[in-house]
N, C-alpha and C positions, 0 to 999 in steps of 0.2 A: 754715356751719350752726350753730356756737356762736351766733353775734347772733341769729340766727331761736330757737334752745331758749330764751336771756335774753326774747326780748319774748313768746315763748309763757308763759315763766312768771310773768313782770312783768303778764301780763292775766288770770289765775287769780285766783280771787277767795280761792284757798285757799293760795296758796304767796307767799312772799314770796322772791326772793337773798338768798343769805348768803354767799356765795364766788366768785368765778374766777378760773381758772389760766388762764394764757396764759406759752408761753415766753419772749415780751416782755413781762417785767416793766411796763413801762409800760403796756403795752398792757391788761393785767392793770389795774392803777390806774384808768388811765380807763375801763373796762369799767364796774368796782365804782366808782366815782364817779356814772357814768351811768344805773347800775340800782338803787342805794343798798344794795350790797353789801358788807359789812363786813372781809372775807376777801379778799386779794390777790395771789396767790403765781404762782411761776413752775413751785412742785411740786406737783402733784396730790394726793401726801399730807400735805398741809397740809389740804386737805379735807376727805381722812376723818379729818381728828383731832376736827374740829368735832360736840358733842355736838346743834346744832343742825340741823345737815342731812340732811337724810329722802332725798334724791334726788340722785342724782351721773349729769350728760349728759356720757356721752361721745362729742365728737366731735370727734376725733382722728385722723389715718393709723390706715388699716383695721390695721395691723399692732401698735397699740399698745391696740386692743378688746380684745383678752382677758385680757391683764396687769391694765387700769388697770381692766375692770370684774369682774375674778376678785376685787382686791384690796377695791373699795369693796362686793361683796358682802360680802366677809367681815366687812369694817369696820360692818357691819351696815346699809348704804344699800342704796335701792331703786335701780337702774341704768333708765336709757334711752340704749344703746347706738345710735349711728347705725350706718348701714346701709356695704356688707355687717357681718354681725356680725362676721366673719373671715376670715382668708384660706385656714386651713384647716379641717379636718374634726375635725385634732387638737386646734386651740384652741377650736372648738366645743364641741366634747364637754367639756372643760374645763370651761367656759363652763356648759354644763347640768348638769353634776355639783354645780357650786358653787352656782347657783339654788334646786335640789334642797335640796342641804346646809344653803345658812345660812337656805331659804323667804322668799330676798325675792322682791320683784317685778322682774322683768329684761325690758324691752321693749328689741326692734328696732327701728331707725325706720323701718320702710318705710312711706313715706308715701303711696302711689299709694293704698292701702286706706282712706286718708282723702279721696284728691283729689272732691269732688264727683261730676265726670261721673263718676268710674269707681264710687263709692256709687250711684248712681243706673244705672246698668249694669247690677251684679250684684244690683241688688233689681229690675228689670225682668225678668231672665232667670230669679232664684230665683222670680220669681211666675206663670212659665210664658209670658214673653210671646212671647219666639219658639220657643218648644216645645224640645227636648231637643238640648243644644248636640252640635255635631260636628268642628267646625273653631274654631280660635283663631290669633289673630297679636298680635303687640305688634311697636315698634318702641323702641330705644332711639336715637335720633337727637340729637346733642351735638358740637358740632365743640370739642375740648378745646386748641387750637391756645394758648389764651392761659388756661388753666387747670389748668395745671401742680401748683398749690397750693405752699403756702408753702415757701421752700427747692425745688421741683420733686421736692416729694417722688412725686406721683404719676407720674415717669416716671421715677424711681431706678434704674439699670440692673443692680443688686443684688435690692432690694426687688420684683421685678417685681409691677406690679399690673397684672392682665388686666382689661382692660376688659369684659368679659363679666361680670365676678364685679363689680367695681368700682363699675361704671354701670346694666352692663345687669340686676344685680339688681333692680332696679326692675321692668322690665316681667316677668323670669322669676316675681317673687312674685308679680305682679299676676293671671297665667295661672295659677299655682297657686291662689290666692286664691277665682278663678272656677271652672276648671276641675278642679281637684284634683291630687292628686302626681301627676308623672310620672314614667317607670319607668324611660327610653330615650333618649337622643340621639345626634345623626347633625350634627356641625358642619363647615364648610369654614370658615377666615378668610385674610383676606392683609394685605398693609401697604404702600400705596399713599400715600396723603397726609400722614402724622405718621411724616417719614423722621427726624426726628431722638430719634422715641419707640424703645425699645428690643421694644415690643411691638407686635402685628398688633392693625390698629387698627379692623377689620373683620370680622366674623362673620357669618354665616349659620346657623342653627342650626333644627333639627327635633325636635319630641319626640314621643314616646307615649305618652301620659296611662293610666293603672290604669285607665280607665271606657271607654278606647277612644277615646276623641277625640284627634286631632293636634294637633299645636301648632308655630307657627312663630314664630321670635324675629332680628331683625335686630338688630345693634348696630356704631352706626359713631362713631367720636370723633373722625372726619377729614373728617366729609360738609359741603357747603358749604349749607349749611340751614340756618333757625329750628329753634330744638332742642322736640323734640317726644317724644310718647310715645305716638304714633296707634296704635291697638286695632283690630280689628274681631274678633266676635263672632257666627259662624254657626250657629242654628239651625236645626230644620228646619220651623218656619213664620215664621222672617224675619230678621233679620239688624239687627245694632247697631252702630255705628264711633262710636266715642269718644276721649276726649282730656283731656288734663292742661291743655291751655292754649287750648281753644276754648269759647266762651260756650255753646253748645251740644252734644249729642249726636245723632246722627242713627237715625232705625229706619225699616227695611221693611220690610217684609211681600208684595211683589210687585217691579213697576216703577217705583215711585217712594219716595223717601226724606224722612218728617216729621221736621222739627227737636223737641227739647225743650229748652229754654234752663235751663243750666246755670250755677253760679258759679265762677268760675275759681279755686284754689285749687291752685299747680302741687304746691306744697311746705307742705303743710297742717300745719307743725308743732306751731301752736296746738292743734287737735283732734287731735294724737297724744297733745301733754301734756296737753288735758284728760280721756282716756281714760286715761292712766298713774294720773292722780291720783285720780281716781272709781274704780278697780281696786283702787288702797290703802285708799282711803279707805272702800267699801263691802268692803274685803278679797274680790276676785271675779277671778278666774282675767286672765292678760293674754293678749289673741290674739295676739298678733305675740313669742310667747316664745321661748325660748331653743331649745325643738324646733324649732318654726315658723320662726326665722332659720338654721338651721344646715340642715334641711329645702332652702331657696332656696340657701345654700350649695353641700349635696350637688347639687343640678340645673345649676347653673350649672361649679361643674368637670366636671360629666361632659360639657356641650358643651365645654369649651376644652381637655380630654383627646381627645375625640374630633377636634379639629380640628389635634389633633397629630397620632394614630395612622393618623388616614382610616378608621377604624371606629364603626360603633355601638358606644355606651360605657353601660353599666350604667348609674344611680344611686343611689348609696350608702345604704342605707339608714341612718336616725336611729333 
């Protein structure tokens, strides 16, 4: 996701690189060679010492988000944290405190809010096209068999990363996103396919949305699929099924389902950073902020607590 933030920012017409960190020094070098960035380190706070840098992406193991962008907040940088923001509620909150405090701008990366179809989804529904939604489903579908990440940190048998919070944040903000907070889940998982991951690599999960609508959320990181992020979107005069990586979006209205041709954009990181930068640059509030990531947070532990307990599990309020 670093190589994707570098050419999201290398095609701004407003930001130029000036630095990156890679723990492979080298890797660091040819990075900053390739993007003609002046700054090449292996420490992160070599960055924020640079008087010229307005914006620090981190995208780093979920578990070093809160440290590295508490720090460059205070250094006085604008943050665009990848997604999850964190692993917990605790670093969250952290995380908003210090947005608060030093008033930069702190974006999540959740990208599905950029993906096309799904743009074109929730302005379809916001305009009443299939009337007053009731029912929502996402899927996060990713067989991670050969995407361990660097060192295998995301299957660290210490660090556990649950895959729900991990991956499946994507489609749980995507349902927030449309649907609004949910209050309630109800999750089952098991671990079937990625025996040699230390976590259940499967979930099922159900919510109760504040407005009354249900929500259901699938997340597999073992299924033997094209990795996918299929939606469907039920209202009560017709119904939408969309996607991250299909040229088009589907709607009914009855018996039969019209196409609307879409651009594919799974991983929209360009127009996340040109929204960061138009947010600074017009100084105007960020949607995907520090509540708003911690928010998808709190929903997402409350399935993978309940698919511990076998109860319905609150969600933590922000």
């Amino acid at each position: 996701m670093g190589g994707s933030h570098l050419v999201g920012y290398r095609n701004n017409p407003a930001t130029r690189i000036v630095g990156v960190c890679n723990l492979d020094e080298k890797k660091a070098r040819e990075k900053a060679k390739e993007f003609g960035a002046i700054i090449a380190t292996s420490d992160y706070k070599d960055l924020l010492k640079s008087k010229d840098i307005d914006i620090i992406s981190v995208a780093t193991p979920d578990y070093f988000h809160c440290e590295q962008s508490v720090a460059a907040m205070e250094a006085g940088k604008n943050v665009l944290c990848e997604k999850p923001m964190a692993p917990t509620l605790e670093d969250c909150r952290k995380m908003i405190e210090t947005a608060e405090k030093t008033k930069r701008k702190f974006m999540v990366g959740q990208v599905c809010r950029f993906a096309p179809g799904f743009v074109k989804t929730k302005e379809l529904i916001g305009s009443g096209e299939i009337g007053e939604l009731f029912l929502v489903e996402s899927e996060y579908a990713h067989n991670y068999s050969k995407v361990g990440g660097v060192g295998g940190w995301r299957k660290d048998p210490i660090k556990l990363r649950e895959p729900f919070l991990g991956g499946g944040c994507h489609v749980v903000d995507l349902l927030r996103w449309i649907a609004g907070d949910a209050e309630e889940a109800f999750a089952y998982s098991n671990h079937r396919c990625l025996l040699d991951w230390p976590v259940d690599d499967a979930t099922m999960a159900v919510f109760k949305f504040k407005n009354g609508i249900i929500g259901k959320v699938m997340v597999s990181i073992g299924c033997l699929r094209p990795y996918t992020m299929r939606s469907v979107f039920y209202g009560t005069k017709g119904t939408i099924i969309s996607d991250n990586t299909s040229l088009t979006i589907s709607i009914s209205k009855g018996k039969e389902f019209t196409s609307i041709p879409v651009d594919i954009a799974s991983h929209n990181v360009g127009a996340e950073i040109n929204e960061l930068v138009n947010c600074i640059l017009e100084d105007k509030p960020v949607i995907t902020d520090a509540r708003e990531g911690a928010k998808t947070v709190a929903t997402c532990l409350a399935a993978i607590e309940s698919a511990k307990t076998g109860k319905p599990e609150k969600v933590e309020k922000i």
